[in-house]
C-alpha positions, -999 to 999 in steps of 0.1 A, spaced: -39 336 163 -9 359 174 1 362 210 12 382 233 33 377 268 27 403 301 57 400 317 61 410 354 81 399 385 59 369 401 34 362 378 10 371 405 -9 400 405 -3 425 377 4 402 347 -22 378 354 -46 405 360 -31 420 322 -34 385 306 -73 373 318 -87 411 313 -66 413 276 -80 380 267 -116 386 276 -112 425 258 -102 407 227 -131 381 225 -155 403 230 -137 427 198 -130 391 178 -97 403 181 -72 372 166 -49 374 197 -43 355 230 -26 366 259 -4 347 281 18 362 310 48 347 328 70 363 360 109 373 358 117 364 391 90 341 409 113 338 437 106 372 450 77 366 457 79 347 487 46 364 501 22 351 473 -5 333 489 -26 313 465 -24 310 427 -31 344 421 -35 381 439 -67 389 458 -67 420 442 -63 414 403 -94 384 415 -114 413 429 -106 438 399 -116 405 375 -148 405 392 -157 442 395 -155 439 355 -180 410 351 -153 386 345 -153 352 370 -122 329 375 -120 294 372 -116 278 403 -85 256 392 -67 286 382 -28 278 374 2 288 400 25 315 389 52 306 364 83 316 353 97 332 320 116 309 299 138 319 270 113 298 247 86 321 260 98 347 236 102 326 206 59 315 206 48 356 207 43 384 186 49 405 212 62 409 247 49 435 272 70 437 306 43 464 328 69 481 354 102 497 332 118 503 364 117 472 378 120 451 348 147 460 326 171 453 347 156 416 354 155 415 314 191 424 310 203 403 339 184 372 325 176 381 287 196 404 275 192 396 239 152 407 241 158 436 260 152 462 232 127 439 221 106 443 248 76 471 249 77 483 286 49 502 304 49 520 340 25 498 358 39 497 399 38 470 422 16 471 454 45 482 472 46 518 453 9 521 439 -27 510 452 -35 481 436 -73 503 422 -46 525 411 -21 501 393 -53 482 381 -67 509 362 -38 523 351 -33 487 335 -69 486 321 -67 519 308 -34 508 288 -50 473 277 -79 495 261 -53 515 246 -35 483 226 -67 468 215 -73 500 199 -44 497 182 -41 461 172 -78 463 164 -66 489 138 -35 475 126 
């Protein structure tokens, strides 16, 4: 089974929303990957309520998917994080190459980054589907490859 890691800042909203919908995706295809997702800075996110966003729940649910109730707490990117995927995915360039270089520098070209904004530039229906859309997209292609 390869794996993959969804990087983004608090391990809260977009990344969790890129690693349950990714890992449902890829059963359904019998896809041989997993998806795990981690935050580069958890403590920015001093606003989080709960384990994870009301909004990537609500997006989950729209797509027939349903949470466990014991879902875990955010976490935080460690450098052995890189070292158990295939590949790494960080989902807003802007806002995450710089955390990459500032605390990884050595992945930072190693990294596949996508345009996926936080709620504080882009609805989170917006951001969601934008993120869905590009899920479909790489389960194309790893389906193919």
């Amino acid at each position: 089974m390869k794996k993959i890691l969804f990087l983004c800042t608090g391990n809260y909203y977009r990344s969790r929303f890129a690693e349950h919908l990714f890992n449902w995706m890829a059963a359904k295809q019998g896809l041989e990957w997993q998806a795990v997702s981690r935050g580069l800075a958890l403590e920015r996110g001093i606003d989080n309520i709960g384990a994870i966003s009301q909004y990537a729940i609500e997006a989950l649910q729209q797509r027939g998917m349903t949470l466990l109730e014991n879902e875990r707490f955010p976490q935080q990117v460690l450098e052995e994080d890189f070292h158990t995927v295939d590949l790494v995915i960080a989902l807003d360039e802007l806002e995450h190459r710089p955390l990459i270089l500032e605390r990884f520098p050595k992945w930072l070209d190693r990294v596949e980054y996508w345009l996926i904004h936080d709620i504080d530039k882009t609805s989170a229906s917006e951001a969601l589907g934008k993120l869905e859309k590009h899920l479909l997209q790489l389960i194309e292609k790893l389906t193919q490859s």
